[in-house]
N, C-alpha and C positions, 0 to 999 in steps of 0.2 A: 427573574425580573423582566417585565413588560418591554420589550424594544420600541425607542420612540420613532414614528413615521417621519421621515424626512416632508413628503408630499403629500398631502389627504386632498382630490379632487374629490368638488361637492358639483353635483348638476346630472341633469336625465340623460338618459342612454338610448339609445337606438339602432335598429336593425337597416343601413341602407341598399335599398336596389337601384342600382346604378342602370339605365335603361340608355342604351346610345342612340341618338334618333337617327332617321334614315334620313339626309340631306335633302334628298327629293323630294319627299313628302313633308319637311317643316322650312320653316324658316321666321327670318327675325328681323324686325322691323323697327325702324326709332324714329322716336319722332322730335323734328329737328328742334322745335321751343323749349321740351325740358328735359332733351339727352336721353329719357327714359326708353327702353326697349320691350321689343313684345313677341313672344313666343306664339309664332303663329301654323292653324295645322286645318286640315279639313275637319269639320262636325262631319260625323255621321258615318265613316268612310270607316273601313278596316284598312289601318296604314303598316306596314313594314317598319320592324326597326334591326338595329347593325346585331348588336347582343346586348344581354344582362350580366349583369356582377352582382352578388350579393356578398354585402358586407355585413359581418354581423362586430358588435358590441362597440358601437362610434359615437361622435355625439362630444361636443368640445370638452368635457370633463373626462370622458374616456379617454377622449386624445391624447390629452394633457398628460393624463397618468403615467399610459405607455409612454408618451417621449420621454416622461422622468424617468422611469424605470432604467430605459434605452441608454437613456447616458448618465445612470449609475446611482439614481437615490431609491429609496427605499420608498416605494409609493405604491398607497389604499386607494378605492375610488369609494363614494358614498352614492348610492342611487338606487332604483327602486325598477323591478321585473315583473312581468306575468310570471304564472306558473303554467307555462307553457313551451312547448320545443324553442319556436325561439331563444326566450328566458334563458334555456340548458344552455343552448349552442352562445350565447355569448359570456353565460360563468367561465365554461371551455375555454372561449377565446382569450378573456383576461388572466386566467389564472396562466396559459400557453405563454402570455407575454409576461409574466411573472407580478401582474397588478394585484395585490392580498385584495381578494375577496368579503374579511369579515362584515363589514359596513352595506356589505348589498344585501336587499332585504327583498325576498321575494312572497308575490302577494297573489294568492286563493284567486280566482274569479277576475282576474286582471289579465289583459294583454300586453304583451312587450311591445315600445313602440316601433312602428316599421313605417319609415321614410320611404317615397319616391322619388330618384333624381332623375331627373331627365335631363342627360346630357346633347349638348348639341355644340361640337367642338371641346374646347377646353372648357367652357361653360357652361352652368347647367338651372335650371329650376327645379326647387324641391316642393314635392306636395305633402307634407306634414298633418300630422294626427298624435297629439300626445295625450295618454291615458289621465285619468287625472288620483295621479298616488297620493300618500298621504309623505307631507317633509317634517323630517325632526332629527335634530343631531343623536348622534349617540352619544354614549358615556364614556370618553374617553380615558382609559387609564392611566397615560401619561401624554400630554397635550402634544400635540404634531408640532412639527418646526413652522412648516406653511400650509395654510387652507386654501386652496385654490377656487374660488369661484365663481361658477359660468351658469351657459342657460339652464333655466325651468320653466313650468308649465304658467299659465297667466295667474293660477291659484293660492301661486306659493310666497304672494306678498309677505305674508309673515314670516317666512324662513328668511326671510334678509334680514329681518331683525333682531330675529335669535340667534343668527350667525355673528352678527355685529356683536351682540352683547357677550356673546362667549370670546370672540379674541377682546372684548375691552376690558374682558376680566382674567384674559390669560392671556399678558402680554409678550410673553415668552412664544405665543405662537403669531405670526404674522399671517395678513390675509392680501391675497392676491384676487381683485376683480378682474373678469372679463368678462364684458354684460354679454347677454345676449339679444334677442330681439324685442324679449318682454321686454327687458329690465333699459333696454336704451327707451324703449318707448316712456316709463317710467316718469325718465326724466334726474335731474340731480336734488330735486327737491322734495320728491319722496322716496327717494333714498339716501338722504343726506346722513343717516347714520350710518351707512354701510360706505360713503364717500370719508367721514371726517376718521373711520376704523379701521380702512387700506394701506398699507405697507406701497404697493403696487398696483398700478389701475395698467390695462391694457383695452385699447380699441383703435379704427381706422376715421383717420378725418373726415369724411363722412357722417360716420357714427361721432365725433365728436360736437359738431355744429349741430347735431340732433338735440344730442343731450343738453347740450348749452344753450339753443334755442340762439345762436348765432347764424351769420351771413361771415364769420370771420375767415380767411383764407391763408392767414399766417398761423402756419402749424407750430411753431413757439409760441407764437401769445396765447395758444388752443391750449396746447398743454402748460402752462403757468398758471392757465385759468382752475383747470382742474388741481392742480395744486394747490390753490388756495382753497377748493371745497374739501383738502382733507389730506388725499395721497400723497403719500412724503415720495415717491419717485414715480409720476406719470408716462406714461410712453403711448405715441399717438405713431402709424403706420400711413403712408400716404402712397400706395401702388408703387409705382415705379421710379419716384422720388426718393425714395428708401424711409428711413425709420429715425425718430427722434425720440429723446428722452433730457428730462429735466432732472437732477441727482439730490439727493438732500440738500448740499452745498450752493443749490438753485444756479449750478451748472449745467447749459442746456448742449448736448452733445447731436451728429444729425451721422448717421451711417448710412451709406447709396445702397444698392440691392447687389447680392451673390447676381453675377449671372450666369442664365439657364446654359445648360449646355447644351439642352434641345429644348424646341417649342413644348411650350408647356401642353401635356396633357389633361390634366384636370384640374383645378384649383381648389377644389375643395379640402379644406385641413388648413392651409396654407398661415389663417390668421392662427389658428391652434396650436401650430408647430412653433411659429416662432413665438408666441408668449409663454407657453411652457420650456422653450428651451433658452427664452431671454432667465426666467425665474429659474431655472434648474442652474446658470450659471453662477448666480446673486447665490443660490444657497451652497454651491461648493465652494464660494467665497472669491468669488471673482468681481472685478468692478463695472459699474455698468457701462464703461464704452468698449469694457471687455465683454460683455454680457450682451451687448449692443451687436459687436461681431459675430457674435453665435446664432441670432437668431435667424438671420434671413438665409442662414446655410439649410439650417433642416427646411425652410419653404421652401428652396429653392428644389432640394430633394423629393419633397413630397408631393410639388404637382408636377414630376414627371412618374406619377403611378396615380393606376384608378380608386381612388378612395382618399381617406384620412389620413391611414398609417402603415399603410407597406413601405411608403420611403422614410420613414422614419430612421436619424440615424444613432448610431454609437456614440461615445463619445472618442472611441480612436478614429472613427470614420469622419465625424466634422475638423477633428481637429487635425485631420489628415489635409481638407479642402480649406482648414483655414492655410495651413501651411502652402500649400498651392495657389492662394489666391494669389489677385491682380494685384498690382505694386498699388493701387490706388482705392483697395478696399481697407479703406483703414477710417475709423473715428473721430469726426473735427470736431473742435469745439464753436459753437456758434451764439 
């Protein structure tokens, strides 16, 4: 008999080169009316940098997979490769972290995508190039517990739809959003069938007055808002604020942030870790201000390392640091 997936991540993959800039030769600039900042470098010049990383097979549905794996479900990723070394080296890598492979489909004449990050501090700017694959679910032969899905290419407008209509017709599998940068750009009104067929939405407050097309600053009224376009448990992330969620019982709960034990190194992963490890808790049957707790341990893990997923943890090892926390990391109700 077919073993049913705990966790099917859907969204593109990628190959990142972590590039550390050389302080001396960049620097960052903001300008004070709209907070926005600017990675700024000499034209023309051969500049110096610290070193490179490459990370191969990342990309927030990768991420997602491995943390479930990590702490303990059964989890496929769905995404789409060059046939090219690349392509090999990140099959290697997922299969290495135990993500089942069947669902990745690799394709003739196509490149694996490969990110540049340019770090400078904890911080970084990505220069992005996504190939453009072709998306369609497979045939599942016995429907996953949860669908998780994250970014893709600006092409794959109709893959939200068909994703929608397959959990609306296989109830029994739940879906978990977390848009990326198409899909916020999007908006909630042309993806209203993918909002009203959510289980789980995840994004940062930021990202949520995007999509809503709000000035609102009250992170409860943000996420009750998206509950009414659909998601029966919203969860909105607010930097150093910490992290809220609204429950089916329209319980709105507010959790502060793990803190780091050292300055953070890189932030990247950071949103990835903690909604795959809020939802991996929700599926080993934990509640969500228990689920709530889980999450900001593995961020807090993950941007002390360079990349997505080296700090990714167990599940003996977060719930080693839950047991360690502060008397005052605990779950209120608000």
């Amino acid at each position: 008999m077919t073993q049913q997936y705990d966790f099917v991540a859907i969204g593109d993959l990628v190959v990142d080169a972590f590039i550390e800039l050389d302080q001396d030769h960049a620097t960052v600039t903001q300008n004070l009316d709209t907070g926005r900042k600017t990675l700024e470098m000499s034209f023309g010049d051969k500049l110096p940098y610290k070193s490179v990383t490459v990370v191969n097979a990342v990309g927030n549905s990768p991420n997602a997979a491995v943390s479930a794996h990590r702490l303990g479900l059964r989890a496929a990723l769905i995404t789409n490769i060059g046939h090219d070394r690349n392509g090999e080296d990140c099959l290697a890598q997922l299969r290495s972290e135990g993500v089942q492979t069947e669902y990745v489909k690799v394709h003739e004449g196509k490149e694996t995508n490969y990110h540049y990050v340019l770090r400078y501090g904890p911080e970084r700017t990505i220069l992005i190039k996504h190939e453009k694959f072709p998306y369609t679910l497979p045939d599942f032969e016995v429907p996953p517990r949860y669908i998780y899905f994250s970014s893709i290419g600006e092409h794959g407008l109709d893959y939200h739809f068909e994703i929608a209509a397959y959990v609306a017709k296989h109830p029994e599998t739940k879906l978990v959003f977390q848009p990326g940068t198409f899909q916020i750009k999007l908006g909630a009104e042309t993806l209203k069938e993918v909002y009203q067929n959510t289980e789980i939405f995840f994004c940062n407050k930021e990202e949520a007055q995007s999509i809503l097309e709000t000035d609102e600053q009250d992170v409860p009224t943000l996420i009750r808002a998206f509950k009414e376009l659909g998601p029966k448990m919203p969860v909105v992330t607010d930097g150093p604020n910490g992290a809220y969620v609204v429950d089916e019982s329209d319980q709105a709960w507010h959790m502060p942030m793990y803190p780091d034990p050292a300055p953070p190194v890189d932030r990247t992963g950071a949103g990835d870790s903690f909604s795959s490890t809020f939802t991996t808790a929700i599926a080993l049957g934990l509640s969500p201000e228990e689920a709530l707790a889980w999450g900001p341990i593995n961020s807090m893990s993950v941007v002390q390392h360079i990349g997505a997923q080296k700090g990714l943890l167990t599940r003996a090892e977060l719930e080693q640091f839950l047991a360690d926390a502060p008397e005052n990391y605990k779950a209120q109700k608000i």
